[in-house]
C-alpha positions in Angstrom: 63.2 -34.7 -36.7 62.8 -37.6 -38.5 61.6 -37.7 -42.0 57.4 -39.0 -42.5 58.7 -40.4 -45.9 60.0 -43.7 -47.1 61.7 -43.3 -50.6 62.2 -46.4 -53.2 65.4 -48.3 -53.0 65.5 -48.4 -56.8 64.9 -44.8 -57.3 65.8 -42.7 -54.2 63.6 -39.9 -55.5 60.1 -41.5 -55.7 58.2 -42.2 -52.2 56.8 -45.0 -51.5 55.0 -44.7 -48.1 54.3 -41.7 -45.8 53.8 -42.1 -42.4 53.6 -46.0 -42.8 50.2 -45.1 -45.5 51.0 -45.6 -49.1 51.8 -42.9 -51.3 48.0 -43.4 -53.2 45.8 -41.0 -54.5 42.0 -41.0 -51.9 39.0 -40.8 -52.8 38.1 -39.5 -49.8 38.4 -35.7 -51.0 36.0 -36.5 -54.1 33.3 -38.0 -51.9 33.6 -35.7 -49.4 33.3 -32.8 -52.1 30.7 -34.6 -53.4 28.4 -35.7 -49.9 29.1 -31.5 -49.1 27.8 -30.7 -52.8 24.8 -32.7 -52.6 24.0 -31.5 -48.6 24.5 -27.4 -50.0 21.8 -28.3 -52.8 19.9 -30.1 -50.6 19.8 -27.2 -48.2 19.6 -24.5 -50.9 16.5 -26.2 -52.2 15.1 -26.7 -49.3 15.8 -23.1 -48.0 15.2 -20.8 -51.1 14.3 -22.8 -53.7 11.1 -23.4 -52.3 9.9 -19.8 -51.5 11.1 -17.7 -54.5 11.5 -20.4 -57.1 14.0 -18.6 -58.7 16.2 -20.8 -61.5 19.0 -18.4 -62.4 20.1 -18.3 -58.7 19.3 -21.7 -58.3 21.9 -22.2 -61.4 23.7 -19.7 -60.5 24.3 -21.3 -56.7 25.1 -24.9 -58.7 27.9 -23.8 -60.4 29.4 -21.3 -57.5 29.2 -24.3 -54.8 30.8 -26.9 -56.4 34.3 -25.6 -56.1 33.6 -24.6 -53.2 32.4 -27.9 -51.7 36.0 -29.2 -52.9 38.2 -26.6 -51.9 36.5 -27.2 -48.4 36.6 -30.9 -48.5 40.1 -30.8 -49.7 41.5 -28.5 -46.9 39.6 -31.0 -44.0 40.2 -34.2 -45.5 43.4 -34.2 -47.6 46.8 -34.4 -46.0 49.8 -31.5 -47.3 52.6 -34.2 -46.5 50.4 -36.8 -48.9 49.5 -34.4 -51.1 53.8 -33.3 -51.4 54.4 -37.0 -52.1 52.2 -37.6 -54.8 53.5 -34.0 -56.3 56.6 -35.4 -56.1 56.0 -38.9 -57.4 54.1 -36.9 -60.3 57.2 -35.1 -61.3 59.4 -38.3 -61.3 
């Protein structure tokens, strides 16, 4: 199997490219947490908001749903071997 990594000739231990993309942090997780966050309070409001007017909940589903919009936008959109690169590169 060959290797999806393609490592520095200066220093054999940083990577430089994986899978022919470069080794770069996205911002494709952040606005995809962040497109998902605003949908969810979109819908929220929309949904329950409107009919019980409740703020602690409200607040309550603010603060709950934003780590879940980026834990689900970083499991769809981020890539593990990109994401074992930049780990790496970060510890170099």
């Amino acid at each position: 199997m060959e290797s999806p990594y393609t490592f520095c000739k200066d220093n054999k231990r940083v990577v430089l490219e994986v899978n022919g993309q470069p080794a770069v942090h996205s911002n494709k997780v952040m606005v995809g947490a962040g497109a998902l966050y605003l949908f969810s309070m979109y819908a929220y409001m929309r949904r329950y908001l409107r009919i019980d007017g409740n703020a602690v909940t409200a607040g309550a589903f603010a603060v709950a749903s934003a780590p879940a919009s980026y834990a689900y936008a970083r499991f769809f959109l981020s890539d593990a071997e990109t994401e074992a690169a930049l780990l790496n590169n970060d510890q170099e």
